[in-house]
C-alpha positions in Angstrom: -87.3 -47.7 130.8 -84.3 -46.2 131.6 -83.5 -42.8 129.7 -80.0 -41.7 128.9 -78.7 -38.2 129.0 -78.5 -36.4 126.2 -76.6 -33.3 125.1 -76.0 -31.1 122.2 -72.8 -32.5 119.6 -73.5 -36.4 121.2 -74.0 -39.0 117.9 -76.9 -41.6 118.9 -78.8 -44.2 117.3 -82.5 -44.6 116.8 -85.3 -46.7 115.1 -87.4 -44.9 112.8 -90.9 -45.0 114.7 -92.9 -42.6 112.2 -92.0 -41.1 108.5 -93.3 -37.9 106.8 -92.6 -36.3 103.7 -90.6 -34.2 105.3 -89.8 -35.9 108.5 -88.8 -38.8 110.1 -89.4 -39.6 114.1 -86.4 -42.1 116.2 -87.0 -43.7 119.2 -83.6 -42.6 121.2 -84.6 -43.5 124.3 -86.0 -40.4 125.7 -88.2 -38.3 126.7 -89.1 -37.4 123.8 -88.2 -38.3 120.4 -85.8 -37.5 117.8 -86.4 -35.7 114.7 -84.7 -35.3 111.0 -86.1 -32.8 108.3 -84.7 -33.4 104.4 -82.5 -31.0 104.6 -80.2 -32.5 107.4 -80.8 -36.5 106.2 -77.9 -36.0 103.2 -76.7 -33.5 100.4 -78.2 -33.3 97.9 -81.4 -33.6 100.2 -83.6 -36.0 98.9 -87.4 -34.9 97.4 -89.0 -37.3 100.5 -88.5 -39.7 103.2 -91.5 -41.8 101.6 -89.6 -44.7 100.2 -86.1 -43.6 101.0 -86.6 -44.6 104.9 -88.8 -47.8 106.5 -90.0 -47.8 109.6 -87.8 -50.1 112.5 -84.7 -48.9 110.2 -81.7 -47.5 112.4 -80.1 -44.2 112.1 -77.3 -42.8 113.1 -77.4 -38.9 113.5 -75.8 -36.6 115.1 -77.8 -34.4 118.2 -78.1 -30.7 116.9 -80.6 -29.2 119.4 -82.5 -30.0 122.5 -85.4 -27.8 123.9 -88.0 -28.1 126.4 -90.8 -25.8 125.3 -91.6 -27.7 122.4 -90.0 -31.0 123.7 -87.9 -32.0 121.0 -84.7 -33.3 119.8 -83.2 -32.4 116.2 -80.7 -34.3 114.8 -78.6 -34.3 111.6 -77.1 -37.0 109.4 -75.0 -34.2 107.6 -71.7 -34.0 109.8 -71.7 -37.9 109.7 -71.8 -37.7 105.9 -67.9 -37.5 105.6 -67.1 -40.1 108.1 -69.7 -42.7 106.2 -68.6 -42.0 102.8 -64.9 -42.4 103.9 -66.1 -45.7 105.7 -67.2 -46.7 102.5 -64.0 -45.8 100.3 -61.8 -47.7 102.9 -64.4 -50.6 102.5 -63.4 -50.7 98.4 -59.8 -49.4 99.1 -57.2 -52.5 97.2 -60.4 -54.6 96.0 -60.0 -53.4 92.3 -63.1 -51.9 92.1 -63.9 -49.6 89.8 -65.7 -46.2 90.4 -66.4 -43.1 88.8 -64.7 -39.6 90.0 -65.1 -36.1 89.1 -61.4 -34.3 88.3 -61.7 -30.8 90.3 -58.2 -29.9 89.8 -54.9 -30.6 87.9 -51.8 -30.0 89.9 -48.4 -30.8 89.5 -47.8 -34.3 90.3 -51.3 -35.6 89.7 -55.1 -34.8 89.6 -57.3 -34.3 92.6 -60.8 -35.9 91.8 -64.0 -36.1 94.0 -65.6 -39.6 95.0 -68.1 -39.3 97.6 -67.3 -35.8 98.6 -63.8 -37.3 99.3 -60.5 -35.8 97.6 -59.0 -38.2 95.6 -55.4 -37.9 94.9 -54.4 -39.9 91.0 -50.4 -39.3 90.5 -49.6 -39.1 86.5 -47.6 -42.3 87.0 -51.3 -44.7 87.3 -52.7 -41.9 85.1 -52.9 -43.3 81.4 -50.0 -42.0 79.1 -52.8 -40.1 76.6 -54.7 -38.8 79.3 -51.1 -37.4 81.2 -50.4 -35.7 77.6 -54.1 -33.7 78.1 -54.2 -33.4 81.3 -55.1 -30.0 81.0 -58.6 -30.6 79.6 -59.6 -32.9 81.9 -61.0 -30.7 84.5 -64.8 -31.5 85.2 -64.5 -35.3 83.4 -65.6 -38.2 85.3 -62.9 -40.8 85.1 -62.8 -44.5 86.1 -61.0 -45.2 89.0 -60.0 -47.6 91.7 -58.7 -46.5 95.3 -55.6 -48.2 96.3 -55.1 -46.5 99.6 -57.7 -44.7 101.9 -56.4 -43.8 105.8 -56.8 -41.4 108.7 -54.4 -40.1 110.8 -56.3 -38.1 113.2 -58.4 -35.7 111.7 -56.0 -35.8 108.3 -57.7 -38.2 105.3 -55.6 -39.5 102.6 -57.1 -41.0 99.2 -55.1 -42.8 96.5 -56.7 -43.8 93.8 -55.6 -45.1 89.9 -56.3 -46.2 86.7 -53.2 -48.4 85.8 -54.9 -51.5 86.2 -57.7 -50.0 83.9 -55.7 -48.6 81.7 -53.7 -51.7 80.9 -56.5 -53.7 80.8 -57.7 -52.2 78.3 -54.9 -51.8 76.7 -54.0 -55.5 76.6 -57.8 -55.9 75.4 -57.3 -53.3 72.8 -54.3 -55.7 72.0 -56.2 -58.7 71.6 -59.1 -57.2 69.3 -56.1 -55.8 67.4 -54.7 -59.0 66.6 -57.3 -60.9 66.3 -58.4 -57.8 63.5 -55.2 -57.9 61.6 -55.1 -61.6 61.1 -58.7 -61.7 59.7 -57.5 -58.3 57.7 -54.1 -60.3 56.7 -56.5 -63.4 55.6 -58.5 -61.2 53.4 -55.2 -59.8 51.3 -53.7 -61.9 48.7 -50.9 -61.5 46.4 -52.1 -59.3 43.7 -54.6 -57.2 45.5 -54.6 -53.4 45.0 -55.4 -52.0 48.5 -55.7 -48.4 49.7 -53.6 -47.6 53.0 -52.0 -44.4 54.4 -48.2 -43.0 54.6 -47.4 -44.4 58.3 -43.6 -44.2 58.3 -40.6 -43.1 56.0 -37.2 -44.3 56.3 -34.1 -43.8 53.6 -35.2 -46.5 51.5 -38.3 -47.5 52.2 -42.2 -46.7 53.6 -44.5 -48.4 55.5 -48.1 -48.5 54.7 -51.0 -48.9 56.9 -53.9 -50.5 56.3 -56.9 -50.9 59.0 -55.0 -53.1 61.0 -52.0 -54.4 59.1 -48.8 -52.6 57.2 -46.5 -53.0 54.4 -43.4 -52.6 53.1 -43.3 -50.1 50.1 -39.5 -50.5 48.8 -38.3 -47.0 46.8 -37.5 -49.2 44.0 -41.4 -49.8 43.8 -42.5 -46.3 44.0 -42.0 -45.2 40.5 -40.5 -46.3 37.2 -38.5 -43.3 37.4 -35.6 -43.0 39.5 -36.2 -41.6 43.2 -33.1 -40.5 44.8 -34.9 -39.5 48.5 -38.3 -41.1 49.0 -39.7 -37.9 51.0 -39.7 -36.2 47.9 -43.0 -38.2 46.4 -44.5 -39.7 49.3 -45.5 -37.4 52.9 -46.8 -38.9 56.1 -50.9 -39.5 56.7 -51.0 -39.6 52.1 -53.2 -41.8 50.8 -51.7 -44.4 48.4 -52.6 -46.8 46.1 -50.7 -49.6 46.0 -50.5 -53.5 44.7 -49.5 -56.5 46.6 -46.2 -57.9 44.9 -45.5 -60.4 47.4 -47.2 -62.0 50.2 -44.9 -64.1 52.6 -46.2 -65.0 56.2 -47.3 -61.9 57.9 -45.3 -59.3 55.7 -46.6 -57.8 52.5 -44.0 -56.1 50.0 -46.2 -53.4 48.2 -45.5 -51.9 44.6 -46.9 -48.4 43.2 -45.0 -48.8 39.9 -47.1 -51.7 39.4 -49.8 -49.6 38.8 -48.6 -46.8 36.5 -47.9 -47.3 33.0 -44.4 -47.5 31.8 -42.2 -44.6 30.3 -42.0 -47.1 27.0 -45.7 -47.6 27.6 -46.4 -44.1 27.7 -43.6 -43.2 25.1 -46.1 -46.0 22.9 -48.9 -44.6 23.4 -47.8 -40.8 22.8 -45.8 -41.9 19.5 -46.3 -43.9 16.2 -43.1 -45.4 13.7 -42.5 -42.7 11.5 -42.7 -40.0 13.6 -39.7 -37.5 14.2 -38.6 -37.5 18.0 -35.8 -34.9 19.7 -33.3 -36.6 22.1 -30.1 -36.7 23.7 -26.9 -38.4 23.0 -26.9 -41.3 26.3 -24.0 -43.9 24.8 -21.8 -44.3 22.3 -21.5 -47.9 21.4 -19.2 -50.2 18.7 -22.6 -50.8 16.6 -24.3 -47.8 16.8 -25.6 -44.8 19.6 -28.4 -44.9 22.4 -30.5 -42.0 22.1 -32.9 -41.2 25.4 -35.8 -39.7 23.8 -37.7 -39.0 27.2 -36.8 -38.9 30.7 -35.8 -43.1 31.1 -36.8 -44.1 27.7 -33.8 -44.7 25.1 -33.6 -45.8 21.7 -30.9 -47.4 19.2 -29.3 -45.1 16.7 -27.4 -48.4 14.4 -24.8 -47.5 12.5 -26.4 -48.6 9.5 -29.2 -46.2 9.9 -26.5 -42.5 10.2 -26.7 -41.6 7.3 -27.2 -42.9 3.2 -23.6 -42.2 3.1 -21.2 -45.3 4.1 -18.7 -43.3 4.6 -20.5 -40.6 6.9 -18.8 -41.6 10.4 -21.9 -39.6 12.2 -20.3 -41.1 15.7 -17.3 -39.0 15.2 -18.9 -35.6 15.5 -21.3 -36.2 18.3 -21.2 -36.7 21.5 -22.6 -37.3 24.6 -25.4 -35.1 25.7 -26.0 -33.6 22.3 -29.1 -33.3 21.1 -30.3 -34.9 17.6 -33.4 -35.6 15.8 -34.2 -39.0 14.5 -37.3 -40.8 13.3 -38.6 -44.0 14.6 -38.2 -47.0 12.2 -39.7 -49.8 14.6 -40.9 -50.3 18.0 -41.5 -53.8 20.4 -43.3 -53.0 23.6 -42.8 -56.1 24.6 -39.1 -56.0 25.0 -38.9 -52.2 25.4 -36.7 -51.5 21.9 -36.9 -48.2 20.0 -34.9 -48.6 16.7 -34.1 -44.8 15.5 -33.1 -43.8 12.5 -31.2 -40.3 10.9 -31.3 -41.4 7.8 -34.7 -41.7 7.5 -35.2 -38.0 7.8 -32.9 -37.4 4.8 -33.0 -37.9 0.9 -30.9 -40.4 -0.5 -29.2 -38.8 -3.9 -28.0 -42.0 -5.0 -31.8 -43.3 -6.1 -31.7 -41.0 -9.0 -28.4 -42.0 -10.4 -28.6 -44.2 -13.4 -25.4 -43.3 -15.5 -23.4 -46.7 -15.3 -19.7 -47.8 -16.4 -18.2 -46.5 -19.7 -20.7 -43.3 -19.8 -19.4 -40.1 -20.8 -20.8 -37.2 -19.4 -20.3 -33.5 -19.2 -20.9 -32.3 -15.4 -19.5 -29.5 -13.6 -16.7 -29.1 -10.8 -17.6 -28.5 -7.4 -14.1 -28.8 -5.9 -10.6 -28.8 -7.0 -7.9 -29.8 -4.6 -4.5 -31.2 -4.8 -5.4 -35.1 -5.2 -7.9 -34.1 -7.7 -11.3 -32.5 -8.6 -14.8 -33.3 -7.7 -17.9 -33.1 -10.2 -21.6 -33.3 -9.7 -23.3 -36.4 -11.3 -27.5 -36.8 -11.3 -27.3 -35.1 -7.9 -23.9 -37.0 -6.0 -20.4 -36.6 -5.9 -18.1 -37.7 -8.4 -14.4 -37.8 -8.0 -11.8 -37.6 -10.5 -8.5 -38.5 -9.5 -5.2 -36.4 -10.3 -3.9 -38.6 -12.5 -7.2 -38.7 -14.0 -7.1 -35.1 -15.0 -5.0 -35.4 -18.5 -3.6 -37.6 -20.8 -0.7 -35.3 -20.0 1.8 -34.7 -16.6 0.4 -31.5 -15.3 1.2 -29.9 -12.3 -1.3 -28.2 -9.7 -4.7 -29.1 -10.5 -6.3 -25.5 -9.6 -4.2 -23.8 -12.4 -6.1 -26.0 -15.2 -9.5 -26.1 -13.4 -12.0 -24.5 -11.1 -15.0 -24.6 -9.6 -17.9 -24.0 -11.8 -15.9 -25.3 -15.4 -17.9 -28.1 -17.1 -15.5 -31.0 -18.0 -16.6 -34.1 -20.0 -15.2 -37.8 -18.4 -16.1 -41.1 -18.7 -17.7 -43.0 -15.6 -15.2 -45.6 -15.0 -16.1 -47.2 -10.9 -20.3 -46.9 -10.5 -20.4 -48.3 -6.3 -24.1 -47.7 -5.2 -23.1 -49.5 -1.6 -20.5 -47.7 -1.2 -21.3 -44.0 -2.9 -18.7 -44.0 -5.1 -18.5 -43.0 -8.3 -15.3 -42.7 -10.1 -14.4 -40.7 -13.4 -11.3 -40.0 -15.9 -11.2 -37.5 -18.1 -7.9 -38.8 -19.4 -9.4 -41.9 -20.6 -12.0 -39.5 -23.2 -8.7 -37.7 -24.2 -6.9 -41.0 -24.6 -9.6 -42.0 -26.7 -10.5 -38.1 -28.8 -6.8 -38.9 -29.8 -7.1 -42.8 -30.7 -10.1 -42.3 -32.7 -8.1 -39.5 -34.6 -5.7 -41.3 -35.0 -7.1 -44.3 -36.2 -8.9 -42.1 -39.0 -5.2 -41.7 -40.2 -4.1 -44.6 -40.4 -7.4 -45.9 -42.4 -6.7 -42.9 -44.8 -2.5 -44.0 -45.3 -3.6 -47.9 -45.7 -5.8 -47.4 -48.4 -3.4 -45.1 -50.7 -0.7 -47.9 -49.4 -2.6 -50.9 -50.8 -4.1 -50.1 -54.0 -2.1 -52.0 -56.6 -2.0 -52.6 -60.3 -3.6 -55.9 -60.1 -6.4 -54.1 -58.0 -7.0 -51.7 -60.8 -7.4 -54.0 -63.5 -9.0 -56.8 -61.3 -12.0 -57.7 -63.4 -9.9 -57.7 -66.5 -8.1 -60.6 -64.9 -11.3 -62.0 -63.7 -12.7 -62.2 -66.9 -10.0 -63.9 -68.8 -9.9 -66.7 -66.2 -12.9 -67.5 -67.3 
């Protein structure tokens, strides 16, 4: 057999001829052979060569030490280590393969990870977006990578690796399990379905909700019954919401909260009863009558028929907008959202005690004397009695011949219940005081005018007749 020479640094093959726990023996074609203890085999050292090595196998190893006195040769696998592993990473290097590395550092154009003791260079362009944003907690992670590019020049390595292709896979698999999610979701929701979602975006007039894996449309209009003038003022981002599907059309869902809240006539119903007195404000005038809102969006009809007991009582022309009045409630239809108010309701009507009638005479006091006449209390309501009323006689200013507080006597001569009026004369009881006296008079002078002769001695004529 012919030996080769050996020397100290020289890499050589052998065939394992003989394994220990500790050991194992290559045939190098020498004098002697070749030896390998654990600790120069590979890092981490394995426990033992007893089912790591077979015998006939072929290492390569790298000559360490040569002496003579013990003959033997020690080699080491250790400084080969690098060049296999890097052997190995060009192997993969553009086949897609995917392996795991640790991240030892973050710099500023990438990461540098470790895959078989090699550095590992990953730019933040192949690095996934979420990842990039928290990069600096990735330190010490193991990450799935492939290696796009692994070459030498001369004793310099360089490493590329990447997750792009990872990264968008499964993002494009995240994708598909989305949609194929939100159309089972979508299937499951039905017009009319009162669903829980979150706040996911707000816009001007609108917000979208988001369910597991589908959203809606929630209009402003839909948010309340109440006016909304920006829709950030009720509803926040991430808030929980409660809302009801108004209207299902292919994949888009208009949503409704108002749908779910009662009312303000609902509530206004359910808070108040007919008969009741309620405080509001002056909304409207109108030709017919006034709208009254008696809580925030909730208005009522004041008709013109219900001011006041008094016809003549133009209520509308001392009120106006924004004042505030008390009415009761005379009716109410939930259905069509009506609330009939009334003002006279809350006030006595003087009139139902009035039973003097046409051709009466009474004696009633004054309660105001002005130039077109006086006015006289009746059973409770205003009488008037006009200035040429007054006397039988021309006078001139009413307030030098009566005042307020005298008691006059007049006869009732217009009784209008419809229209609250009640007319009187006192003329027409002077007019008459003076007639019946009068009249006595001349029933006094006929009867000393007619007595005749032939009426003294009537029943002597009477009898000779017979």
């Amino acid at each position: 057999m012919e030996f080769k020479m050996l020397k100290v640094g020289q890499i050589v093959e052998g065939t394992v001829i003989k394994i220990e726990e500790n050991t194992i023996y290559l045939d190098v074609q020498y004098t002697t052979e070749g030896k390998i203890h654990l600790d120069n085999y590979d890092r981490p050292a394995p426990e033992t060569f007893i089912g790591l090595i077979k015998e006939g196998q072929v290492v390569k190893a790298k000559i360490q030490k040569i002496t003579d006195e013990p003959a033997q040769i020690l080699l080491s696998r250790l400084p080969l280590l690098n060049d296999e592993k890097f052997d190995k990473i060009q192997a993969i290097a553009g086949t897609g393969e995917i392996v795991k590395a640790k991240v030892r550092k973050i710099e500023d154009k990438g990461l540098i990870l470790s895959y078989l003791d090699q550095e590992v260079f990953l730019p933040y362009s192949l690095l996934d977006y979420d990842l990039a944003k928290e990069k600096e907690t990735l330190k010490g992670r193991m990450l799935d990578i492939e290696i796009l590019e692994a070459t030498q020049k001369g004793r310099s390595k360089r490493v590329v690796g990447s997750r792009k292709a990872i990264f968008e896979k499964e993002r494009q698999d995240a994708y598909e399990k989305r949609i194929v999610a939100r159309q089972k979701e979508l299937e499951d929701i039905n017009t009319g379905d009162v669903v829980k979602g979150t706040v996911d975006k707000l816009e001007p007039h609108a917000a979208t909700i988001r369910f597991d894996h589908v959203v809606g449309l929630l209009r402003i209009s839909q948010v309340s019954h109440y006016r909304i003038d920006k829709i950030e003022d009720v509803l926040s981002l991430g808030q929980e919401v409660e809302v009801k599907v108004i209207k299902k059309e292919g994949n888009r869902l208009d949503l409704s909260m108002k749908a779910l809240l009662k009312t303000p006539y609902e509530n206004f119903y359910e808070a108040h009863k007919i008969g009741e007195n309620v405080t509001g404000t002056v909304f409207q005038k109108l030709p017919f009558g006034i709208i009254v809102e008696v809580e925030k969006d909730v208005r009522g009809l004041l008709h013109k028929n219900e001011f006041s007991w008094n016809p003549n009582d133009n209520f509308e022309s001392y009120v106006k907008i924004g004042d505030e009045i008390t009415l009761s409630i005379i009716s109410m239809d939930p259905k069509k959202e009506r609330i009939a108010l009334s003002k006279k309701a809350l006030e006595d009507n003087p009139w139902k005690n009035v039973t003097v009638k046409r051709y009466d005479v009474v004696t009633v006091p004054v309660i105001e004397v002005s130039k077109d006449g006086i006015k006289v209390m009746v059973q409770g309501v205003d009488g008037e009695i006009p200035a040429s009323e007054l006397s039988n006689e021309k006078i001139g200013r009413p307030e030098d011949y009566f005042a307020v507080g005298d008691e006059v006597t007049a006869i009732v001569t217009d009784v209008l219940r419809d229209q609250w009026v009640l007319k009187l004369s006192i003329r027409r009881v002077l007019e008459k005081q003076e007639r019946a006296s009068f009249e006595q008079y001349l029933e006094d002078e006929e009867e000393s005018q007619t007595t005749t002769i032939g009426d003294l001695f009537a029943d002597k004529f009477t009898s000779k007749k017979k």
